[in-house]
C-alpha positions in Angstrom: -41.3 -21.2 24.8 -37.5 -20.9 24.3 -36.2 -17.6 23.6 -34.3 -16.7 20.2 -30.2 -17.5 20.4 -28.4 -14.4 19.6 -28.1 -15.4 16.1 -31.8 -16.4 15.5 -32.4 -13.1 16.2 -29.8 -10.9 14.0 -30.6 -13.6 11.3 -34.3 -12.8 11.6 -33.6 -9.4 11.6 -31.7 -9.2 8.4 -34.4 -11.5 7.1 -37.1 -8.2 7.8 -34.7 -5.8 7.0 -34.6 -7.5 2.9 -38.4 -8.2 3.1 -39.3 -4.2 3.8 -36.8 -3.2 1.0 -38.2 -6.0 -1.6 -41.6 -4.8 -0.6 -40.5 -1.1 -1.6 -38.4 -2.3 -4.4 -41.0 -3.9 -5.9 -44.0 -1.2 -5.0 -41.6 2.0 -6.3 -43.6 4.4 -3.6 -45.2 3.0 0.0 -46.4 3.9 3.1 -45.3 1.9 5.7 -49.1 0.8 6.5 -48.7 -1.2 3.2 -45.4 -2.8 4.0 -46.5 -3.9 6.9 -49.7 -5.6 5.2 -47.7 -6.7 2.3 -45.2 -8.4 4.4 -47.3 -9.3 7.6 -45.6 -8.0 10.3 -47.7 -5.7 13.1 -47.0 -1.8 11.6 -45.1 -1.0 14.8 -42.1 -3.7 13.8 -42.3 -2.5 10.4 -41.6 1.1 11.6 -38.5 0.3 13.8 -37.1 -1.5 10.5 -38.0 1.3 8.5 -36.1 3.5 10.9 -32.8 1.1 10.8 -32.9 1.7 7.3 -33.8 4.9 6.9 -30.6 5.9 9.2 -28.3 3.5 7.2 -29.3 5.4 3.9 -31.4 2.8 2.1 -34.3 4.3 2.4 -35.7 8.2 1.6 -38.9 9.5 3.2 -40.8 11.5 0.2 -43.4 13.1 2.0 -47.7 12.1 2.3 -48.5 9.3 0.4 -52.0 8.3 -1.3 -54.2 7.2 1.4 -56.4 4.3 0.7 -58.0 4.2 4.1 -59.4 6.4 6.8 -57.6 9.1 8.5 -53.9 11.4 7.5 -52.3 9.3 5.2 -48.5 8.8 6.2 -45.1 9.6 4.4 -44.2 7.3 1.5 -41.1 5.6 1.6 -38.9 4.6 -1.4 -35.5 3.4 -2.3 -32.7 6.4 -2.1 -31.1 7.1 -5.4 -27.8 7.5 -3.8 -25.6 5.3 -2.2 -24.6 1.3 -2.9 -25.3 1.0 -6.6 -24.4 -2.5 -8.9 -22.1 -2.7 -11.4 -22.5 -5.0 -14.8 -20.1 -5.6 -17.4 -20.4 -7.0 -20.4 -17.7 -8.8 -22.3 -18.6 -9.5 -26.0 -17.1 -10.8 -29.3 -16.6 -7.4 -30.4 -17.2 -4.9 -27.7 -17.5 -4.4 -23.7 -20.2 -2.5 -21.9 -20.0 -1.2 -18.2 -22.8 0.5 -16.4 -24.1 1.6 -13.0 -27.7 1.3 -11.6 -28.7 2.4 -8.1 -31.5 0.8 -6.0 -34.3 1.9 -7.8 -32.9 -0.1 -10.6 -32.1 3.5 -12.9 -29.4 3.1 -14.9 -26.8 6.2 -13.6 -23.8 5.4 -15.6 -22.4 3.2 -18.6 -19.6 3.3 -20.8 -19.3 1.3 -24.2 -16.0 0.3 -26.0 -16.4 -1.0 -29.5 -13.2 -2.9 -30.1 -12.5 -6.7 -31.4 -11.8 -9.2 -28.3 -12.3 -12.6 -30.7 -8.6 -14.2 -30.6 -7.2 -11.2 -27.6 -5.6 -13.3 -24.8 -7.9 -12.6 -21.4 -4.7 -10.4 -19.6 -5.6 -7.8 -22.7 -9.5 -8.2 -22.5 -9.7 -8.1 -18.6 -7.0 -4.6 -18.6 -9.2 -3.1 -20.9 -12.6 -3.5 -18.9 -10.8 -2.6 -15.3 -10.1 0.4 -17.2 -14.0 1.1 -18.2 -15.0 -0.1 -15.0 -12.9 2.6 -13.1 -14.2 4.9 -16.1 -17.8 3.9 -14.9 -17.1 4.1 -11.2 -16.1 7.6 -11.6 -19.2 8.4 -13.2 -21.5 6.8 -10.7 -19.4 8.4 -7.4 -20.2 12.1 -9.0 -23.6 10.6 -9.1 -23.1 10.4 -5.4 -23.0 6.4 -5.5 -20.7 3.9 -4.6 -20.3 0.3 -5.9 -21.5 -2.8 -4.2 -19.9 -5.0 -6.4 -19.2 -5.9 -9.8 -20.8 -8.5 -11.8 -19.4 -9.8 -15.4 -21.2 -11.5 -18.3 -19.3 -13.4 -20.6 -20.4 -15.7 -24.2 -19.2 -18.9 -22.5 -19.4 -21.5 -19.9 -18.7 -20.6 -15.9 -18.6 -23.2 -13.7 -21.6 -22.8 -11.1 -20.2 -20.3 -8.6 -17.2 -19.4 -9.5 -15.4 -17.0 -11.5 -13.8 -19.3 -14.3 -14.7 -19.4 -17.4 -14.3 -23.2 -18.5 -15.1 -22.3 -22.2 -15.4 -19.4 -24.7 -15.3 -20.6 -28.0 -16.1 -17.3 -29.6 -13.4 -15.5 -27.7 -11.2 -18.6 -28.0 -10.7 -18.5 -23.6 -10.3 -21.6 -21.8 -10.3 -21.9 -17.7 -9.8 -18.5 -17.7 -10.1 -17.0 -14.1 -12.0 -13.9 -14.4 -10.8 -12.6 -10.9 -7.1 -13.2 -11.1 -7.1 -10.6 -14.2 -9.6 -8.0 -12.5 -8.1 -7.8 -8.5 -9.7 -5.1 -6.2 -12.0 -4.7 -2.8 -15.3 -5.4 -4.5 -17.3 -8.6 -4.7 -17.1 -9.9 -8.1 -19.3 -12.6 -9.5 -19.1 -14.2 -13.1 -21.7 -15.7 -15.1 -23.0 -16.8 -18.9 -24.4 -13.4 -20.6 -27.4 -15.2 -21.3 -28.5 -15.9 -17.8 -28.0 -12.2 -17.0 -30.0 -11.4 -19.9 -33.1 -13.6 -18.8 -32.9 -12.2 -14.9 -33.3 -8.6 -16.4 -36.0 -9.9 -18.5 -37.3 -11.7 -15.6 -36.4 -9.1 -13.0 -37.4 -5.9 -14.8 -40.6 -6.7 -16.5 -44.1 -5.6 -14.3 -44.9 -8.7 -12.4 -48.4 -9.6 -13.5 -46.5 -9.3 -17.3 -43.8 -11.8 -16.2 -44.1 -15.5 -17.0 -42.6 -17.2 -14.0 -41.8 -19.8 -16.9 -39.7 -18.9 -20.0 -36.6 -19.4 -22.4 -34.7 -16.5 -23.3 -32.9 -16.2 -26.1 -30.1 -14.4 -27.7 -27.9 -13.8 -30.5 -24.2 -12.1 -30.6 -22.0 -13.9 -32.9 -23.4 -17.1 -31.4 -26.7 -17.8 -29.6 -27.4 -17.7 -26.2 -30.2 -19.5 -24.1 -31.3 -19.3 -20.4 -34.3 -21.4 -18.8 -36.6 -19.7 -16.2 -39.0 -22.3 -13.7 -40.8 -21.1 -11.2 -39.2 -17.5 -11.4 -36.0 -19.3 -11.0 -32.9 -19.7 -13.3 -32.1 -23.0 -14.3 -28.3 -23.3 -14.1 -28.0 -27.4 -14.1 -25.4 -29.2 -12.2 -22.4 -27.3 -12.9 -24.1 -24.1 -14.5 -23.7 -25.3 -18.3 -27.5 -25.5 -18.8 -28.9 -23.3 -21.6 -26.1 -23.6 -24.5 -29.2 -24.1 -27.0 -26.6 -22.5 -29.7 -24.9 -25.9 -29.8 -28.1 -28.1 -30.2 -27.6 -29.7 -33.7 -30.3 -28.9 -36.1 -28.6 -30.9 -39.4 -26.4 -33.0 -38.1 -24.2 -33.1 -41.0 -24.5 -29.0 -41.4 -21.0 -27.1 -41.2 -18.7 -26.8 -38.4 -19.3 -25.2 -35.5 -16.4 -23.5 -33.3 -17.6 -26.1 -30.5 -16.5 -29.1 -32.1 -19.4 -30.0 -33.5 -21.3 -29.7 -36.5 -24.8 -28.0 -37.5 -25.7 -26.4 -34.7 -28.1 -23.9 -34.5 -25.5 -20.7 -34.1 -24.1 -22.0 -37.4 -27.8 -20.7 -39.0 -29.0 -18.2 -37.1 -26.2 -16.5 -34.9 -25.2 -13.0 -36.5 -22.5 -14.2 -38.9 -24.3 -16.7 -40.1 -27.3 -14.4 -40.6 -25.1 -11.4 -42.6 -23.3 -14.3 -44.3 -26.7 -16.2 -46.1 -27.5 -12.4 -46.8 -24.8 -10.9 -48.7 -23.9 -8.5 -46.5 -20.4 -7.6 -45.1 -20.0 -8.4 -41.2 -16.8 -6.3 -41.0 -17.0 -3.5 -43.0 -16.3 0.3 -41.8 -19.4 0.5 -39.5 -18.4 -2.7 -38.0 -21.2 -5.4 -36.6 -24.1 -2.7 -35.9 -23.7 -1.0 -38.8 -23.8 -4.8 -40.7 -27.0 -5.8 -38.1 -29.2 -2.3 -39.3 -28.2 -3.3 -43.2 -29.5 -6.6 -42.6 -33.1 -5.0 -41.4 -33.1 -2.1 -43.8 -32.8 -4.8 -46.8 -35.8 -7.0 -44.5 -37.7 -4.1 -44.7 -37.5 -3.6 -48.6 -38.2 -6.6 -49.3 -34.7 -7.6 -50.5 -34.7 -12.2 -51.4 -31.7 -12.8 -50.2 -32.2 -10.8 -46.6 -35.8 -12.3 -46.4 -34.2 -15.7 -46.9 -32.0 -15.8 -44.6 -33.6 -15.0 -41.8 -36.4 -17.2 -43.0 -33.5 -20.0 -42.8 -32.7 -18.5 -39.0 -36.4 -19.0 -37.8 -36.5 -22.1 -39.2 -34.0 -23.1 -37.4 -34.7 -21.5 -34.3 -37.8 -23.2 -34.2 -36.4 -26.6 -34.7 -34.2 -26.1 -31.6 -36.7 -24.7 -29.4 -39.2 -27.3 -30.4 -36.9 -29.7 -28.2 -36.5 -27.3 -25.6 -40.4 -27.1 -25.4 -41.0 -30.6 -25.9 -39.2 -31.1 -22.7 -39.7 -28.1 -20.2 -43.2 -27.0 -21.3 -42.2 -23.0 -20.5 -45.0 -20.7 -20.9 -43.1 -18.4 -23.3 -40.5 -18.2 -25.3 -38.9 -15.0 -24.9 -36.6 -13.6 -28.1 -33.7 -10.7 -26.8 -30.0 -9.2 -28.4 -30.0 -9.3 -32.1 -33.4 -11.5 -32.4 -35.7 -8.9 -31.2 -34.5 -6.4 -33.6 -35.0 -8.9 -36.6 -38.5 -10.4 -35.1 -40.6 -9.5 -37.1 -39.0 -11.6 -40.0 -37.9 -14.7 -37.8 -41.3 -15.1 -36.0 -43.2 -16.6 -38.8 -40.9 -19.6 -39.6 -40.3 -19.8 -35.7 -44.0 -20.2 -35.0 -44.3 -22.3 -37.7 -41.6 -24.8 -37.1 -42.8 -24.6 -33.2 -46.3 -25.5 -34.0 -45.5 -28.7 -36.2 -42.9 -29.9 -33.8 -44.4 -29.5 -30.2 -46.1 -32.6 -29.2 -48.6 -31.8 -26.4 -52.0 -30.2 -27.8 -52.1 -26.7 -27.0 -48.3 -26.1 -25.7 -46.7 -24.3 -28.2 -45.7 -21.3 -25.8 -46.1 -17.2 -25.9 -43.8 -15.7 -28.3 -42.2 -12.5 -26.9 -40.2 -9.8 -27.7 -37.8 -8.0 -25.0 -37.9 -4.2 -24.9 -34.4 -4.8 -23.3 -32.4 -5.5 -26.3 -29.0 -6.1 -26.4 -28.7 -4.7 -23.3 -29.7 -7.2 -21.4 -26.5 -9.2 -19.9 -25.1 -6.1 -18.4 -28.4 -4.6 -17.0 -29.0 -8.2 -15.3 -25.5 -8.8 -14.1 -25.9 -5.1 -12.5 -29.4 -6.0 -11.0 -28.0 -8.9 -9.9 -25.8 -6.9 -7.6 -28.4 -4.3 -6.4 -30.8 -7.4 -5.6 -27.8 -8.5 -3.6 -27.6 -5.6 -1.7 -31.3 -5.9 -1.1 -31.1 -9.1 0.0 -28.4 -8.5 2.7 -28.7 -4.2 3.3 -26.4 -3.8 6.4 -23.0 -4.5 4.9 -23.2 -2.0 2.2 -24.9 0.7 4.6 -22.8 3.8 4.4 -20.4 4.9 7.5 -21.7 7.4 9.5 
């Protein structure tokens, strides 16, 4: 039998080195008795990569763990709270949103700031998040952690791995290079807000509760969509896949920002929401002030309030039917602004669903997120850690 080339082996190696942390990752508190059988490797390899990553500061030893077998039942193992930690940012319409979570997917650090970016040239966006970054990273460093890298969700289209933004019609960017406005040593990735928010849906929920098969979606001032196979994000051929806010649902409805006319953010994206209900999108509390209006006048029954987000459910449903019709997803997963206002969109949703899906019996789950609008930056900061994860010695501390 031939023996391993050097780089077999390291590349194996690295290979065990992700599969024990996963295995803690996703167990929270192990022994390394059930690594070993939840990875199948013989206990004694598991050990000496426990060891490697115990010494490199991945890993913390917590003392006996539950025993589920005969004999002394050995030290559990988890994920350190210290150490390499992911950054996620959120640029949106009208604010940005830092924060910092460590291995153990805790969120350590974030930083909020509530200020228009609609119409701002990108130089002027992009200065003011390095500066809540560098806010966030001071945070997280007297929280004795130190950034892997730096991942940024924006309301527009990124070409598949890359950092350009090709089109932001709510910020009013075009091929905008995120990196050439945020330079510095760490790795910086760039992609649609509403793929970050499915991955923490996807990423965060138990997994016996997560559908391998869903479509998430959002609302800010438009909607966002993201498409879930197999436990994998559906990104398309150059990453546009998912802009559900700019499938037409009357075709000769008003104009959308896009070009086109109709489409679905144009009935049930925020504005359009406050707008059909009477109530003031810019006034003194600015948009979440408007959004907890909106529900307080759902919640007394107000006509106007009830309409409109009858109108938005309708419409929703319409879009989604198509999107059902053609992926067949398990669930349909409502996050951002829509899982605040379910309770008053789900009827007309379900309803418009169930008339329109064509396969007995398809009409998917509907679900709420416990994320919230929370979502893009806690996936674009998972999406580091599970980075890290993926490929430990790199980001191993110097010693």
């Amino acid at each position: 039998m031939a023996i391993p080339a050097p780089s077999s082996q390291r590349e194996m190696r690295r290979r065990n080195l992700s599969r024990v942390l996963h295995a803690v990752a996703e167990a929270g508190q192990v022994s390394r008795a059930a690594v070993a059988a939840r990875i199948g490797l013989t206990r004694a390899s598991v050990s000496t990569l426990v060891e490697e990553l115990l010494r490199a500061g991945f890993l913390v030893e917590l003392g006996p763990g539950r025993s589920g077998g005969v004999g002394r039942p050995g030290n559990a193992l988890a994920l350190t709270d210290l150490g390499p930690c992911g950054l996620g940012a959120e640029i949106g319409v009208d604010h940005l949103t830092v924060c910092a979570v460590d291995l153990r997917g805790q969120v350590r650090a974030r930083r909020t700031d509530e200020a228009p970016n609609r119409g701002e040239g990108p130089a002027a966006v992009l200065r003011r998040l390095g500066s809540l970054t560098e806010r966030v990273t001071d945070d997280a460093g007297a929280a004795g952690l130190r950034p892997a890298g730096l991942a940024v969700a924006v309301p527009g289209l990124v070409t598949r791995s890359s950092t350009t933004v090709v089109h932001a019609p709510n910020l009013g960017w075009h091929n905008t290079d995120i990196a050439e406005h945020l330079p510095g040593p760490l790795r910086l990735t760039v992609d649609n807000e509403a793929n970050f928010g499915a991955l923490a849906e996807l990423w965060q929920r138990e997994p016996e509760d997560a559908p391998a098969d869903f479509v998430h979606v959002s609302a800010e001032v438009g909607i966002g969509a993201a498409v879930v196979l197999d436990g994998q994000l559906l990104r398309g051929r150059r990453g546009f896949a998912g802009e559900l806010g700019h499938v037409p649902v009357e075709p000769d409805g008003p104009d959308c920002a896009c070009g086109g006319s109709g489409c679905l953010e144009q009935y049930a994206g925020e504005a359009a929401m406050l707008g059909a209900a009477g109530v003031e999108a810019h006034g003194a509390g600015g948009r979440s002030a408007a959004l907890a209006e909106l529900q307080a006048r759902a919640e007394r029954g107000d006509t106007a309030a009830l309409a409109a987000l009858r109108r938005a459910g309708r419409a929703l449903g319409i879009a989604l039917a198509a999107a059902v019709n053609l992926l067949d997803p398990r669930a349909v997963v409502l996050g951002g602004t829509l899982a605040g206002l379910a309770p008053w969109l789900l009827p007309s949703l379900d309803a418009e669903l169930r008339r329109r899906t064509a396969a007995p019996g398809a009409v998917p789950e509907l679900a709420v997120s416990a994320i919230g609008s929370a979502g893009p930056s806690l996936g674009a900061a998972h999406s580091v850690v599970r980075t890290v994860l993926s490929d430990p010695l790199p980001y191993a501390a110097a010693r």
